[in-house]
C-alpha positions in Angstrom: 107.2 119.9 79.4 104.5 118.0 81.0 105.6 115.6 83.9 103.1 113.2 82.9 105.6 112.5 79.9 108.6 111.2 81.7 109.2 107.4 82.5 108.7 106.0 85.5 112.7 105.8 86.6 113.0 109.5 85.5 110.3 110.5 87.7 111.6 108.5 90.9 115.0 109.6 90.4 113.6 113.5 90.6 110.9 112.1 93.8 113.6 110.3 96.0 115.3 113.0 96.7 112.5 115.6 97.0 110.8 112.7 99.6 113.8 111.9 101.5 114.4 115.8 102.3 110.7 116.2 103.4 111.2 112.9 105.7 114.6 114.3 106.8 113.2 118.1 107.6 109.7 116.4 108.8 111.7 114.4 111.7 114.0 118.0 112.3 110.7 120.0 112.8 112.1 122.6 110.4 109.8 124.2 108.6 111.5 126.2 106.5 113.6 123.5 104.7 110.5 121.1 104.9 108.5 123.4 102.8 110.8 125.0 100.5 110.3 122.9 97.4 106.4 123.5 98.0 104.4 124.7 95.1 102.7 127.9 95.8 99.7 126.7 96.0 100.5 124.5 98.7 102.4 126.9 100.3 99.8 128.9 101.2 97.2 126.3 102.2 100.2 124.7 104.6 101.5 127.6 107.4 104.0 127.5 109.2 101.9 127.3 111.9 100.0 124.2 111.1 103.4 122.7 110.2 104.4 123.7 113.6 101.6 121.9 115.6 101.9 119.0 113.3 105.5 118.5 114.0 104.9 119.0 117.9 102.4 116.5 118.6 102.7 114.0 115.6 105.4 111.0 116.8 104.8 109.8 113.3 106.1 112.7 111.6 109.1 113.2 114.3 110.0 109.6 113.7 109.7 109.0 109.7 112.4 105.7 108.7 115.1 107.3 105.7 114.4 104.0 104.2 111.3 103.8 102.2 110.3 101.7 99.0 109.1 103.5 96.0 105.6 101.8 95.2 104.9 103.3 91.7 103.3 106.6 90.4 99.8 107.9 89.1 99.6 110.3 86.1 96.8 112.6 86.5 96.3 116.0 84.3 99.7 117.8 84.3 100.7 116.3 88.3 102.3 112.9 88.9 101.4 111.2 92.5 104.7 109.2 93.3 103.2 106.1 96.3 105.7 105.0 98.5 106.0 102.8 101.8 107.4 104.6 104.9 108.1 103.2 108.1 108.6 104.9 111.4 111.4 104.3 113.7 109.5 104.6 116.5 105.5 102.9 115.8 105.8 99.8 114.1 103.9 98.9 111.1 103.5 100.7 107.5 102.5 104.1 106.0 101.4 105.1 102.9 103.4 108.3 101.1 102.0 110.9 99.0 104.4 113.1 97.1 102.4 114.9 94.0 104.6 116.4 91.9 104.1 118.9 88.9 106.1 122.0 87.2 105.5 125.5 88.2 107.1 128.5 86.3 109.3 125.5 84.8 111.1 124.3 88.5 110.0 121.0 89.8 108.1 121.4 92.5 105.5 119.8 95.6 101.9 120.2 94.8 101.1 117.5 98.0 102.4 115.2 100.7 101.1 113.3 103.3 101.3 110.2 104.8 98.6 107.5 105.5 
């Protein structure tokens, strides 16, 4: 099955929960956890090492808010980019999420994330 063919809700109720781990693991540092949902693809274009550096000197992504708001999503070929609004606890203001989400070898899985 195609993600693109889901609703909207059923598409946030499998994103929440793949965001708010990546949140939780980004503002731990660890690695491991925050990648382990990663597409390969993305695995291999994100080290550990990278990860690493960008968990050591990013306050943003030590500080990520577990509240965030959902904004909608964007189909696109056989990937669905889920938007959301993240705050820090730490910087004030607003952030955009990315969380691009696909199927590979049937298991849901993160083809990108990011935050603006």
């Amino acid at each position: 099955m195609n993600i693109t063919e889901k609703t909207d809700e059923e598409i946030l109720a499998m994103a929440k929960p793949l965001w708010r781990d990546l949140v939780r693991y980004s503002n731990e540092g660890k690695y491991g956890e925050f990648s382990r949902n990663f597409s390969s693809s993305l695995a291999r274009a994100m080290d550990q090492v990278a990860a690493g550096h960008q968990f050591a000197h990013s306050e943003l992504a030590r500080s990520l808010s577990e509240e965030s708001d959902p904004l909608g999503t964007i189909r696109r070929g056989e990937h669905v980019t889920v938007v959301f609004r993240q705050r820090s606890t730490k910087k004030p203001g607003e952030w955009l999420g990315r969380l691009v989400l696909g199927y590979e070898d049937g298991k849901l899985r993160i083809f990108g994330a990011s935050i603006f």
